[in-house]
N, C-alpha and C positions, 0 to 999 in steps of 0.2 A: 185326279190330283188337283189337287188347292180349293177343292171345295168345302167351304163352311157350314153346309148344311146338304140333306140331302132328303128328298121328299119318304115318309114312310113306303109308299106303294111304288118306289122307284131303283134302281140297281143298276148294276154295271154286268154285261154278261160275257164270259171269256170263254171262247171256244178254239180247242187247240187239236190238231190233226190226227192226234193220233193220241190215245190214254196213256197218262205217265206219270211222274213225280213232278210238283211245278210248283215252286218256294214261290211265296209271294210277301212284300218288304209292303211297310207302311211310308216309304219317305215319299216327303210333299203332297201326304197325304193330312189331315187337320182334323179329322171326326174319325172317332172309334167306329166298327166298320165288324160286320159278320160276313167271317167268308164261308162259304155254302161250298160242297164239292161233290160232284157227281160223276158216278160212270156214264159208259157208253149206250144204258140201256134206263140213263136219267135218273137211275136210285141216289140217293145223299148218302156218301160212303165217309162222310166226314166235316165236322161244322168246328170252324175257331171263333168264339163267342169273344165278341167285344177287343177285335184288335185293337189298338192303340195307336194314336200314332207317332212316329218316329222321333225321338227327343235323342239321339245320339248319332254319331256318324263312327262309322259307317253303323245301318240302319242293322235290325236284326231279319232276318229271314223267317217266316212261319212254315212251317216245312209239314204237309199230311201225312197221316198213315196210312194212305190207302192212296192207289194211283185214282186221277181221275181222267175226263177229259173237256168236260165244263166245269166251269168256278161262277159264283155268283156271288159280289161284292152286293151287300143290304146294308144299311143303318146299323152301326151296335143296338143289341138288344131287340132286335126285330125275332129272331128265332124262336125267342124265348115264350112269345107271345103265342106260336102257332101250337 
């Protein structure tokens, strides 16, 4: 949150107990942002390319298709590269 830049080779990593459904919001966030989502056996079960961030209140939700149980906040447009 409230960061104006964020290094290409750098992320934010979210590890949550147990696999599930886990909306993630862009508020006080300031850089478009790819979020990465994986199961429990590390496969990428799903990727929001280039979220945006939050110009409304209340903010919107990005909600996966697919439960995960790690998320991985990247740079927008980083995915696209790989």
């Amino acid at each position: 949150m409230y960061r104006t830049e964020l290094d290409e080779d750098k992320g934010m990593l979210f590890i949550f107990d147990t696999v599930g459904i886990y909306p993630f919001w862009m508020k006080n966030t300031l850089i478009p942002l790819d979020i990465v989502r994986l199961n429990e056996t590390y496969e990428v079960v799903y990727i929001q390319h280039d979220t945006t961030p939050c110009e409304a209140d209340p903010c919107a939700s990005y909600n996966p298709v697919a439960p995960s149980k790690y998320v991985l906040e990247l740079n927008g447009g980083v995915t696209e590269k790989i």
